[in-house]
TITORBA-541350 format. One record per residue: residue in three letters; y, z, x of N, C-alpha, C in turn. Coordinates in steps of 0.1 Angstrom, whole numbers, padded with zeros to 4 digits, always signed. Atoms other than C-alpha are relative to their C-alpha. Example, Ala and Ser with C-alpha at 12.3 -4.5 7.8 and 13.67 -1.06 7.14 Angstrom:
2
ALA-0012+0000+0009-0045+0078+0123+0012+0000+0009 SER-0011+0000-0009-0011+0071+0137+0011+0008-0008 
This chain:
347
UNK+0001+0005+0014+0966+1591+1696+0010-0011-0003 UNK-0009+0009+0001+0980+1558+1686+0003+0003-0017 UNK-0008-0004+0015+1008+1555+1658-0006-0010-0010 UNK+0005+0011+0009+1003+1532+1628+0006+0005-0011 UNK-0011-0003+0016+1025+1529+1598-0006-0011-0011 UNK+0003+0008+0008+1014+1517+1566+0011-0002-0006 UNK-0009-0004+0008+1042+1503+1548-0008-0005-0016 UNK+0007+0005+0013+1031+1504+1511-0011+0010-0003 UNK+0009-0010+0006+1015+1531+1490-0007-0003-0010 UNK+0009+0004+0009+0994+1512+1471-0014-0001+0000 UNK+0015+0005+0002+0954+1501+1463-0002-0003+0021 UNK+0008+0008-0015+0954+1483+1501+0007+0014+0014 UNK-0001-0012-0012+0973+1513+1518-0002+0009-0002 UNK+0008-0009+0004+0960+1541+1503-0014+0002+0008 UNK+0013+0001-0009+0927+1529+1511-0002-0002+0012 UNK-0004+0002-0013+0941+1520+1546+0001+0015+0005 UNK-0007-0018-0003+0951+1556+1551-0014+0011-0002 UNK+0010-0011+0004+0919+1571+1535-0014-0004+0008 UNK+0010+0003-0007+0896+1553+1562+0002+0000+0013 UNK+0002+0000-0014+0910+1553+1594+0000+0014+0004 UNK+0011-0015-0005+0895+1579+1619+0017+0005+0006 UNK-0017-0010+0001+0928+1605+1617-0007+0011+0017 UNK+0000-0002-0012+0913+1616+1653+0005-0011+0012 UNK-0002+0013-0006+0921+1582+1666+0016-0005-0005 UNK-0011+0004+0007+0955+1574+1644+0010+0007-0003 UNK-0007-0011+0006+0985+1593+1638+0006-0012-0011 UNK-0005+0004+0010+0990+1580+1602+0013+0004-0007 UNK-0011+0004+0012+1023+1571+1584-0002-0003-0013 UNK-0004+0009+0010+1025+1560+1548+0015+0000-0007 UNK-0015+0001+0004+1060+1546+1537-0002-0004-0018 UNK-0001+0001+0016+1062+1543+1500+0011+0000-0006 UNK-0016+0000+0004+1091+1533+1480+0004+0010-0014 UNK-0002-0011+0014+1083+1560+1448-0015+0004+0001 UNK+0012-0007+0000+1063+1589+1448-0003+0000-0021 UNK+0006-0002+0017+1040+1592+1411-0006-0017+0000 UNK+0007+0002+0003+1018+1574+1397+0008-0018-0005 UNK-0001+0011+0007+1025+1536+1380+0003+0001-0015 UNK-0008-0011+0015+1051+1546+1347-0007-0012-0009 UNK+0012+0009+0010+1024+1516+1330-0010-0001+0007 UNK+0019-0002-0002+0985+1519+1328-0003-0012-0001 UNK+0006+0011-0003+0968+1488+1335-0013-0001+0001 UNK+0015+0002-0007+0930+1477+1341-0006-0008+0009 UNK+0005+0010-0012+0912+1465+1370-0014+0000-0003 UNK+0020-0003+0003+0875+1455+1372+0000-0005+0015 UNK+0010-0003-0013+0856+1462+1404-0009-0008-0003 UNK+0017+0007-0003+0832+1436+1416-0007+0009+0007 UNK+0013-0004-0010+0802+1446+1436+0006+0000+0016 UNK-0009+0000-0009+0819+1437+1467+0011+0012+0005 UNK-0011-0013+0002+0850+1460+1458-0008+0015+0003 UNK+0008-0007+0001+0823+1482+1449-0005+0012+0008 UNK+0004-0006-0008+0808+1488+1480+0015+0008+0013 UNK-0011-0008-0009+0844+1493+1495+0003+0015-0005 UNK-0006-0013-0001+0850+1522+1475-0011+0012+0001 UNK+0012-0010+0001+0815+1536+1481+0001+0006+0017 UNK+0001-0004-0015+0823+1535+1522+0017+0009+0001 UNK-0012-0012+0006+0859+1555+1507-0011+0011-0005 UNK+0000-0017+0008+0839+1583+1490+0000-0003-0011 UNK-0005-0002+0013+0847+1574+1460-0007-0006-0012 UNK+0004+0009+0008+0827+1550+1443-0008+0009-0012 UNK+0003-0009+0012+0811+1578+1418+0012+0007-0010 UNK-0011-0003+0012+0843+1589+1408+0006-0007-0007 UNK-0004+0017+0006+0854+1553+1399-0009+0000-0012 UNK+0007+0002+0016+0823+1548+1377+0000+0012-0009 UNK-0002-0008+0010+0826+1582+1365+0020+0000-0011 UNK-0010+0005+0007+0865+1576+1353+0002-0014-0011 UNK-0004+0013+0006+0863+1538+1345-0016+0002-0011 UNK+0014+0003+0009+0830+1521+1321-0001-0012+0000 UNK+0007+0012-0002+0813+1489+1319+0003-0005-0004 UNK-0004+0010+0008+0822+1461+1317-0002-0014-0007 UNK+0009+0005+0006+0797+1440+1307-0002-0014+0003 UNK+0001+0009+0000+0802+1406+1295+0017-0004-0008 UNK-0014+0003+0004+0834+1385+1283-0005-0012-0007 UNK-0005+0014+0014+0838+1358+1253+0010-0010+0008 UNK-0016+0006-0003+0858+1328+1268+0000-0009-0014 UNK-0007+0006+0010+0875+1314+1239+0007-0012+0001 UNK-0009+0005-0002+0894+1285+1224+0012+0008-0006 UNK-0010-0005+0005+0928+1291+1208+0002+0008-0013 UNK-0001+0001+0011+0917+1293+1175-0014+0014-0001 UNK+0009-0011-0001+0889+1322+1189-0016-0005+0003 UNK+0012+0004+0001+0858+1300+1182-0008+0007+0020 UNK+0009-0001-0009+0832+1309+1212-0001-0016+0012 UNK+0006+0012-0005+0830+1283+1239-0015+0007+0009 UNK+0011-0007-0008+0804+1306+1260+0002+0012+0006 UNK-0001-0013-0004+0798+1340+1271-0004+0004+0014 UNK+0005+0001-0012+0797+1350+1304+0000+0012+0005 UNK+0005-0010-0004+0781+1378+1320+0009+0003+0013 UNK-0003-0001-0007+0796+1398+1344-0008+0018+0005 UNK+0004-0016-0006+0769+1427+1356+0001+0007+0008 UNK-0001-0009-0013+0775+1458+1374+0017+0000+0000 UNK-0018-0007+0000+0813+1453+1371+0009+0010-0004 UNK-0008-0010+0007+0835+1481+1363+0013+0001+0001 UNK-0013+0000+0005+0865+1485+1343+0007+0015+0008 UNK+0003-0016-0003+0882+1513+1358+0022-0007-0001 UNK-0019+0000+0004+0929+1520+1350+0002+0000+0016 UNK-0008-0002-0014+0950+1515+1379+0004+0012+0006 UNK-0001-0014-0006+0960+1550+1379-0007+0008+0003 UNK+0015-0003-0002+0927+1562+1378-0002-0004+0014 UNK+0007+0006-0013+0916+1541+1412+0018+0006+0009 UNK-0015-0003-0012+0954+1549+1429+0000+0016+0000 UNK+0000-0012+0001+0947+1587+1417-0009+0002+0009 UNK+0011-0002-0004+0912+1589+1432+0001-0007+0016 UNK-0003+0002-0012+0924+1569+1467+0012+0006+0003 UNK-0013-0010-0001+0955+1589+1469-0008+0016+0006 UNK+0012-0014-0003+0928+1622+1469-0008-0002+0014 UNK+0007-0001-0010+0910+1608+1494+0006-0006+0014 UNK-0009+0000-0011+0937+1603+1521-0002+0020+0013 UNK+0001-0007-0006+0934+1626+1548+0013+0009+0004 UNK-0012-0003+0001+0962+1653+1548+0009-0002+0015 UNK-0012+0000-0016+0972+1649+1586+0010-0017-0003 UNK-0011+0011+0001+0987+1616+1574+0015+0005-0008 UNK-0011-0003-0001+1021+1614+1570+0009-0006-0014 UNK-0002+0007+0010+1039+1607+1534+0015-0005+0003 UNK-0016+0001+0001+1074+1593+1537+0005-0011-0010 UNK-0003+0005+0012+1091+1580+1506+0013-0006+0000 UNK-0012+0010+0002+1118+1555+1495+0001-0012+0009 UNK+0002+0013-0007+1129+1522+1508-0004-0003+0017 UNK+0000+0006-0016+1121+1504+1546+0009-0008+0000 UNK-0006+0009-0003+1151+1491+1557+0001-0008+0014 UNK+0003+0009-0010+1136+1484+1589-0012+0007+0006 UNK+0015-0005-0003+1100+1486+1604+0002+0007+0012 UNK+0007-0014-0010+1088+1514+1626+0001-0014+0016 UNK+0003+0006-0014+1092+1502+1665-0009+0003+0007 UNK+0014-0002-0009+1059+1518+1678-0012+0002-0007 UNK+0010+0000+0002+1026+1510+1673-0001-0011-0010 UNK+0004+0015+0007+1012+1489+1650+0002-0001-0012 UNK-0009+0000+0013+1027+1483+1616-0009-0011-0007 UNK+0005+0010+0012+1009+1474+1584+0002-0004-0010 UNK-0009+0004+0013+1024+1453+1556-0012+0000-0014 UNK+0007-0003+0013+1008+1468+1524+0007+0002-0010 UNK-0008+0000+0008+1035+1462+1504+0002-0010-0013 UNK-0007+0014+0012+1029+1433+1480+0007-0015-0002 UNK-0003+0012-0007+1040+1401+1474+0012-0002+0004 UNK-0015+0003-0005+1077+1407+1482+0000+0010+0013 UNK+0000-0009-0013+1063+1423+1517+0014-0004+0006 UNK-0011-0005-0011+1093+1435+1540-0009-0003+0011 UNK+0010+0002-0007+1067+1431+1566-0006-0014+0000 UNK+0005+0016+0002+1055+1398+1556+0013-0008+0006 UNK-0009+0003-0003+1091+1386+1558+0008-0001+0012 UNK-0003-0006-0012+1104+1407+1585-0006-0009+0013 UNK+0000+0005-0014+1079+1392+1614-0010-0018-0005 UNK+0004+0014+0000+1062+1359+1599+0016-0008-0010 UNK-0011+0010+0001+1101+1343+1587+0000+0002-0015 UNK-0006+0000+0013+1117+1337+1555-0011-0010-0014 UNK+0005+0006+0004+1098+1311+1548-0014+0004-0007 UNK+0011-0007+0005+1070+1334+1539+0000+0008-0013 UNK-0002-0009+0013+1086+1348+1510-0009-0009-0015 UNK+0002+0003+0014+1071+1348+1476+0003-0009-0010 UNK-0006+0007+0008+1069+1318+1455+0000+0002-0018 UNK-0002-0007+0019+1079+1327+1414-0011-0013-0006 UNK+0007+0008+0010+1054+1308+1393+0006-0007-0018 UNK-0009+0003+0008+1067+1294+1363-0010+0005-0018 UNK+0009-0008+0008+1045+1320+1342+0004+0014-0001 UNK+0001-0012+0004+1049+1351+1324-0010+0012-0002 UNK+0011-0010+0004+1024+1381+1322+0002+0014-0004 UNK+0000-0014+0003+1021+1409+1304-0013+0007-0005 UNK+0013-0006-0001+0998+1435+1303+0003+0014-0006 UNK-0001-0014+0006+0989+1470+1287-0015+0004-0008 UNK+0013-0011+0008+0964+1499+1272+0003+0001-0010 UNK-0002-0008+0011+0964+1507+1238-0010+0006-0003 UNK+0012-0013+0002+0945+1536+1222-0005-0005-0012 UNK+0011+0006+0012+0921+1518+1200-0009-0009+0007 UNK+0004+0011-0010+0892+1504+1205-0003-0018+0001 UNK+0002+0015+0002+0885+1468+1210-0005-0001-0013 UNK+0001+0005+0013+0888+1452+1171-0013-0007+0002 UNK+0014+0008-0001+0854+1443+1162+0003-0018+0001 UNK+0003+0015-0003+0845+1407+1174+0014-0008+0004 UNK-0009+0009-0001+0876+1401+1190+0001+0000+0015 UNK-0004-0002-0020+0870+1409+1232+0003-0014+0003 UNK+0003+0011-0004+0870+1382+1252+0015-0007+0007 UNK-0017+0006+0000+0899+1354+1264-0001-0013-0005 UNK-0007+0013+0007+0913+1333+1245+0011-0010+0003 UNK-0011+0013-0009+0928+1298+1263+0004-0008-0013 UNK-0005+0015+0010+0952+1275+1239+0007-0006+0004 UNK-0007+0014-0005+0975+1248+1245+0015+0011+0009 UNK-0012-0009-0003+0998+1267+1273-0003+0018-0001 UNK-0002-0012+0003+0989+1300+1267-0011+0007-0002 UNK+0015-0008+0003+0957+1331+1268+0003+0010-0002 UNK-0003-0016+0009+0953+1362+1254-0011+0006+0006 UNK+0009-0008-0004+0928+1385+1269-0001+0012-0007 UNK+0004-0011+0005+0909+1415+1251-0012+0005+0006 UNK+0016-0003-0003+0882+1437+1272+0007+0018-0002 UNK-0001-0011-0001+0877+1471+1269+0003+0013+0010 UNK-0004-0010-0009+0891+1501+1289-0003+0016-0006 UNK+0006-0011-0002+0881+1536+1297+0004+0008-0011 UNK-0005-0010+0015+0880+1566+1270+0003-0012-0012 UNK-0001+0004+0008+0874+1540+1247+0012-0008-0005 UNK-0012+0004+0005+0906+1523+1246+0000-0016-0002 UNK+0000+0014-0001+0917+1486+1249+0007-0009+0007 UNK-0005+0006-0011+0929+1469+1278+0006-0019-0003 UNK-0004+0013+0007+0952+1435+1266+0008-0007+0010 UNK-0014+0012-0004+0971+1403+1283-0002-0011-0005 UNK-0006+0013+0004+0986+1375+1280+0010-0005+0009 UNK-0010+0004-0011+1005+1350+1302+0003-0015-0008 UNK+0001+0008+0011+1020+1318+1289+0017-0006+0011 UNK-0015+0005-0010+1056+1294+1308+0010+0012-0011 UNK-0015-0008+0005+1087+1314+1301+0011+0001+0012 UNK-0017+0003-0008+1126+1314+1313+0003+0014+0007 UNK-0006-0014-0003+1125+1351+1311-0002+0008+0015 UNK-0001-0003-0015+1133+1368+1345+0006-0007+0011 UNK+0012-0009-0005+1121+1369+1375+0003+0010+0001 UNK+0004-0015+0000+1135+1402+1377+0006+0008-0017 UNK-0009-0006+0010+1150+1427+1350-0005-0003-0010 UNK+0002+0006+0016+1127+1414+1321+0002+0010-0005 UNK+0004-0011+0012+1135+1432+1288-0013+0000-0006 UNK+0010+0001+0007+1100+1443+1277+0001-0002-0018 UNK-0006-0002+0016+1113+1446+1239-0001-0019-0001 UNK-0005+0015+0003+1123+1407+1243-0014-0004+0006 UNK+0014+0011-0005+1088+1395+1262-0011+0002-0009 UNK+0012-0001+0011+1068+1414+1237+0003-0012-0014 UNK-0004+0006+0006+1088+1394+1211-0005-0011+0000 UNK+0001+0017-0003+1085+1361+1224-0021+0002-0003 UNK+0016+0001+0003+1042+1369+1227-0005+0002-0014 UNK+0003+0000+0018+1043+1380+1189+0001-0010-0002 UNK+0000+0016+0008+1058+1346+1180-0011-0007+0005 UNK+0010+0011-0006+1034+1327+1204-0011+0001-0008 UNK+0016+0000+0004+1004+1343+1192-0001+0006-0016 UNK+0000-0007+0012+1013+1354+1158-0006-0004-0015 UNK+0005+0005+0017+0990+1350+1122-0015-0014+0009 UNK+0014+0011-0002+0961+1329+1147-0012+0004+0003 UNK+0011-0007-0005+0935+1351+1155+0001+0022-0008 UNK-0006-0010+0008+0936+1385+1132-0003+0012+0014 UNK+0004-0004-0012+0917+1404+1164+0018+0003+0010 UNK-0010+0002-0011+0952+1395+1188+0009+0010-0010 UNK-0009-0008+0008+0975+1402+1156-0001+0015+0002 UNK+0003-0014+0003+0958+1441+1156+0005+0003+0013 UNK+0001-0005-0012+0957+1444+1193+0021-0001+0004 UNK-0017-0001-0002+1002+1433+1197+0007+0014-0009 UNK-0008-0013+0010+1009+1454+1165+0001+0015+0006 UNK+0002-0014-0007+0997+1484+1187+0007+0000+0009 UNK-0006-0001-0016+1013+1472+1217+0014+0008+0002 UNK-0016-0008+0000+1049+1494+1227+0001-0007+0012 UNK-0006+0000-0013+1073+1488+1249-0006+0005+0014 UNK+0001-0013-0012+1067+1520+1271-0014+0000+0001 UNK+0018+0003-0003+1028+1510+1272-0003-0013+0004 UNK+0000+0010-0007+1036+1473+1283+0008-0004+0013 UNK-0009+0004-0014+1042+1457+1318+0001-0012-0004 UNK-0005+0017+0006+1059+1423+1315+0006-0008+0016 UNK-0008+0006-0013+1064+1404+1349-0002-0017+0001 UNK+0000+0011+0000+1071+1369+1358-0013+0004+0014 UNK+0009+0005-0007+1040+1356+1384+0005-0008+0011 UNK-0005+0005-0014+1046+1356+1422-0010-0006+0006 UNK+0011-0001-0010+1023+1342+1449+0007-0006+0010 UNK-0010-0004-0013+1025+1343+1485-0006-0011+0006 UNK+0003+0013-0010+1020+1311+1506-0010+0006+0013 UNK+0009+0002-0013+0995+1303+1534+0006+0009+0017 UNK-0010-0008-0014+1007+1328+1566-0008-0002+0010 UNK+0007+0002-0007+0980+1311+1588-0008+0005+0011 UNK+0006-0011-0007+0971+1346+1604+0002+0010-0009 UNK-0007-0009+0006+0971+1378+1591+0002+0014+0010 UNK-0009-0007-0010+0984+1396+1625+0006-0009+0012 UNK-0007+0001-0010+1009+1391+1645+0012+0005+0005 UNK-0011-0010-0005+1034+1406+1669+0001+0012-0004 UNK+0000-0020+0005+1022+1443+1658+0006+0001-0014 UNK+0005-0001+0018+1017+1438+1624-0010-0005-0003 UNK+0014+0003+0012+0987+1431+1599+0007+0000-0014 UNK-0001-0004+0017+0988+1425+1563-0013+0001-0004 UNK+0016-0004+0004+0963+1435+1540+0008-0003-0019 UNK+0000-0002+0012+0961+1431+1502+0008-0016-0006 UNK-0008+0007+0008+0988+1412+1482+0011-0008+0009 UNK-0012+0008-0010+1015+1406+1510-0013-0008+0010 UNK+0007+0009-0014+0986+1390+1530-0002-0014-0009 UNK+0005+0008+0008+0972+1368+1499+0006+0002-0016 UNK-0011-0006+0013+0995+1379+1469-0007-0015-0012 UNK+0004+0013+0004+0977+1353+1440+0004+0000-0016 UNK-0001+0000+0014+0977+1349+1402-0015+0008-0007 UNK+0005-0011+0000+0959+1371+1384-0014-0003-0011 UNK+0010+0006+0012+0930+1347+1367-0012+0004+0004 UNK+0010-0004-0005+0901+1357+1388-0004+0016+0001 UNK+0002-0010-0004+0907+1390+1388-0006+0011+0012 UNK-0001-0003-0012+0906+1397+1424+0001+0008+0007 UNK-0009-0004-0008+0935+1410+1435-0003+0016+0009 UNK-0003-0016-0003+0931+1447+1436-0018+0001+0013 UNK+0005-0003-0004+0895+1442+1447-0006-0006+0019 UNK-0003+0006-0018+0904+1420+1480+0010+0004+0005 UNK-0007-0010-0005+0928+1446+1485-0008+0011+0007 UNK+0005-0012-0002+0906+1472+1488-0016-0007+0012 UNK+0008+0004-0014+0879+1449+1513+0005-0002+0008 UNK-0006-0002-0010+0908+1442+1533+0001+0011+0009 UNK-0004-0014-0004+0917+1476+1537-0013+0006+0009 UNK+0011-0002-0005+0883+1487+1545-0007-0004+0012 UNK+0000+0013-0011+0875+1458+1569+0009+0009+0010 UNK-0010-0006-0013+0906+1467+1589+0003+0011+0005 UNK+0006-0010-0006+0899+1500+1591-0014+0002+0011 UNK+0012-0007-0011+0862+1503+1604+0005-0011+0013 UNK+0000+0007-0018+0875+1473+1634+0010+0011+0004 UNK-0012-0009-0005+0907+1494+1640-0009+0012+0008 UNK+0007-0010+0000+0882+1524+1641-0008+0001+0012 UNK+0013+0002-0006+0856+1508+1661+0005-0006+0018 UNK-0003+0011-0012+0876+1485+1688+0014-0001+0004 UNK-0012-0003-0005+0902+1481+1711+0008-0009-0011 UNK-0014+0006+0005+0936+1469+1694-0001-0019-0003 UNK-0001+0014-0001+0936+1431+1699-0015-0004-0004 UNK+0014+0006+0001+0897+1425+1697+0002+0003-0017 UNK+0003-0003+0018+0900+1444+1660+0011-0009-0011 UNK-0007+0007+0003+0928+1426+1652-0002-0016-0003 UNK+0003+0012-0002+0915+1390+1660-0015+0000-0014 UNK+0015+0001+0006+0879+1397+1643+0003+0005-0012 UNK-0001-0002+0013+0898+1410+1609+0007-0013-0005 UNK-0004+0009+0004+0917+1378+1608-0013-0006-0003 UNK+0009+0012-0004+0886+1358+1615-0010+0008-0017 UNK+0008-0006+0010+0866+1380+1588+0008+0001-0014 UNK-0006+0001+0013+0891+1378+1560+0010-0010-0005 UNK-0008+0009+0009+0914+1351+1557-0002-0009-0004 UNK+0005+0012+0010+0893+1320+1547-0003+0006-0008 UNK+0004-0004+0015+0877+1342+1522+0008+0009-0007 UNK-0009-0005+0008+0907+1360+1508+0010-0014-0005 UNK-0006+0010+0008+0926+1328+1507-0005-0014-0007 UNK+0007+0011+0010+0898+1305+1491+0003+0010-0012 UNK-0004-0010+0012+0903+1336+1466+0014-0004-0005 UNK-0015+0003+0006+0939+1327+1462-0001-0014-0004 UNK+0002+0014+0004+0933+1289+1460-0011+0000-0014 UNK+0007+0004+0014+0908+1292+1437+0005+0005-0012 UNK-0006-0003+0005+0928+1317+1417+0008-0012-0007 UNK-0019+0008+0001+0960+1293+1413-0012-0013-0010 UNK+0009+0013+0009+0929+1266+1401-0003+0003-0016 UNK+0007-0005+0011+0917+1286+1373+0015+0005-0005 UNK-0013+0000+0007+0955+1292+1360+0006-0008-0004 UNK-0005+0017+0006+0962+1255+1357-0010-0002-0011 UNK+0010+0001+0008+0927+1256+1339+0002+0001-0013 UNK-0005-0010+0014+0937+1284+1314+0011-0005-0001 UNK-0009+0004+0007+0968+1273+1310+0007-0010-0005 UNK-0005+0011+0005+0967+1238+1304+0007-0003-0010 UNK-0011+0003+0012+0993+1222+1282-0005-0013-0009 UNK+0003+0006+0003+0987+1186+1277-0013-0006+0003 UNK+0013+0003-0005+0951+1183+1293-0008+0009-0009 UNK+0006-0014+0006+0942+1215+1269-0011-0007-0013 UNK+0007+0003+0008+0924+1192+1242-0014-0007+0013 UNK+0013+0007-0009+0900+1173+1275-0006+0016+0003 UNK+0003-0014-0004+0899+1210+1289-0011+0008-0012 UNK+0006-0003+0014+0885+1220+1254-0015-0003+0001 UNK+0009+0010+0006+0862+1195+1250-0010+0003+0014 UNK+0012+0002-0004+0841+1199+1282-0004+0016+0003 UNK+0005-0018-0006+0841+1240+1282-0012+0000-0016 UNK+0015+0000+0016+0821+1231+1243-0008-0009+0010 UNK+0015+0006-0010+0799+1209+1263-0008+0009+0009 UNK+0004-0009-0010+0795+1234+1291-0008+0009-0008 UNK+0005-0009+0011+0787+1257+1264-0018-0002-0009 UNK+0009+0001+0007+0763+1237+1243-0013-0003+0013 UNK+0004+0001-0012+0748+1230+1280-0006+0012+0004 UNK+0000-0012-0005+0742+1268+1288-0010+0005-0010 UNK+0006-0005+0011+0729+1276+1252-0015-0012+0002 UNK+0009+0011-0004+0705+1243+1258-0009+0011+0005 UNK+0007-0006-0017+0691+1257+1292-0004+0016-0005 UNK+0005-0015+0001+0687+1294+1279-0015+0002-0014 UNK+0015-0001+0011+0664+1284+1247-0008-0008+0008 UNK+0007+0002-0003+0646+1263+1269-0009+0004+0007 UNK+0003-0006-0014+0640+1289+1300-0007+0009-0017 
């Protein structure tokens, strides 16, 4: 039985762990804190994702936990409609919810070991599922691979109400967007990202919520309802990392998967679910084929299209958060718009 250590207890090692054939693997997972994520968050599952968590098991308990998520309002600053955009079959589903339900479906012969890596496993084959400040990423592709800080703030959170009539959607203004879609049990899933000084580590949430009241405060009565609810102890507040081009994603008896492979910005909403195709992916080759062959054919099968995901990501962040381009930017998403509405009364 060959070894294999996942470092990283998250979305891409979890699912790493809950797919490979535990007759074929003696599984590790390293984890730096056992429990759950001490802030709720929302992810939405594409179709794609979808089918990864359907070849996990799991994909019924997902749509049974999360709910639909329909369609999204993109906005200007000021709320007006520029056009509505469908997203069917997607589902909203909490981070803890999907890390509860792939956590369950780990196989108990794997192996849990908790707290930091201060240095990676010497046998077998070692996989960096740690994120974008991978130890693993670092460790065997150089320093130079580390995480670059964005010069953006994001924060995120649930509150227990539901989406304020006629205010879902995201709303881009000069520098700065506010996101409103709905989350599971009826609640209300909110961000916002926007340039800020604060950090990169140790943000006070108290002071980042602060600063997003002033930003967005008295311009949209929808946002106003949705911050007033917001708490501390129910908001995450982090500055925005991403992780440079690593022109493989194995080498020297490692793999990355997830975030330390393609670590991106969080406009496409991606991340979690080209986590979880990685993961999947790298399992059935692992599963299926010798060592090096599975290895070569998971590169070759995921890293143009995980890191056109990240490039295109990083595009649509300059988009939304244009500063001085935000009145041209404006002006051709109302075109696009009256363009869309055109073409749909005509069809």
């Amino acid at each position: 039985m060959d070894a294999l250590s996942v470092v990283g207890g998250g979305i891409a090692g979890l699912a790493l762990a809950a797919h490979l054939d535990p007759g074929r693997f003696h599984v590790t997972v390293h984890e730096r804190r056992e429990g759950p994520p001490p802030v709720e968050t929302s992810l939405a599952m594409w179709p794609e994702a979808q089918l990864a968590l359907d070849a996990l098991g799991i994909l019924p308990a997902v749509r049974a936990a999360g709910s639909g998520f329909g369609g999204m309002a993109l906005r200007d600053g000021s709320g007006n409609v520029f056009f509505q955009a469908q997203a069917p079959g997607v589902i909203g589903v909490s981070r803890a919810d999907l890390l509860r339900l792939l956590d369950a479906a780990v196989p108990g012969s794997v192996v849990r070991a908790y707290g930091p890596v201060a240095s990676l496993p010497q046998s077998g084959l070692v996989v960096g599922a740690d994120g974008v400040h991978s130890v693993v990423h670092r460790a065997v592709w150089g320093e130079r691979s580390r995480a670059r800080l964005s010069p953006y703030l994001a924060l995120r959170g649930i509150i227990d109400e539901p989406v304020p009539p006629g205010a879902g959607g995201e709303y881009w203004g000069r520098g700065q967007l506010f996101g409103i879609t709905p989350a599971s049990r009826g609640r209300t899933y909110w961000y916002a990202s926007f340039r800020s000084e604060l950090g990169p580590g140790g943000i006070d949430v108290d002071e980042a919520l602060a600063a997003t009241r002033a930003r967005f405060s008295s311009q949209i009565a929808g946002v106003d309802r949705v911050l007033a609810a917001a708490t501390p102890g129910e908001t995450l507040a982090q500055r925005i990392w991403t992780v440079p081009y690593p022109g493989r994603y194995a080498r020297d008896g490692a793999v990355l998967v997830g975030d330390a492979a393609h670590g991106m910005t969080p406009n496409l909403g991606r991340g979690a679910c080209e986590a979880l195709i990685d993961a999947v992916t790298l399992a059935d080759l692992l599963n299926s084929r010798p060592l090096p062959e599975a290895l070569q054919a998971y590169n070759r099968r995921r890293l143009l299209r995980s890191q056109a995901m990240r490039v295109a990501s990083s595009a649509m962040t300059r988009l939304a958060l244009a500063d001085r381009a935000q009145p041209l930017r404006d002006g051709l998403l109302r075109l696009a718009g009256r363009c869309r509405q055109s073409a749909a009364v005509g069809h």
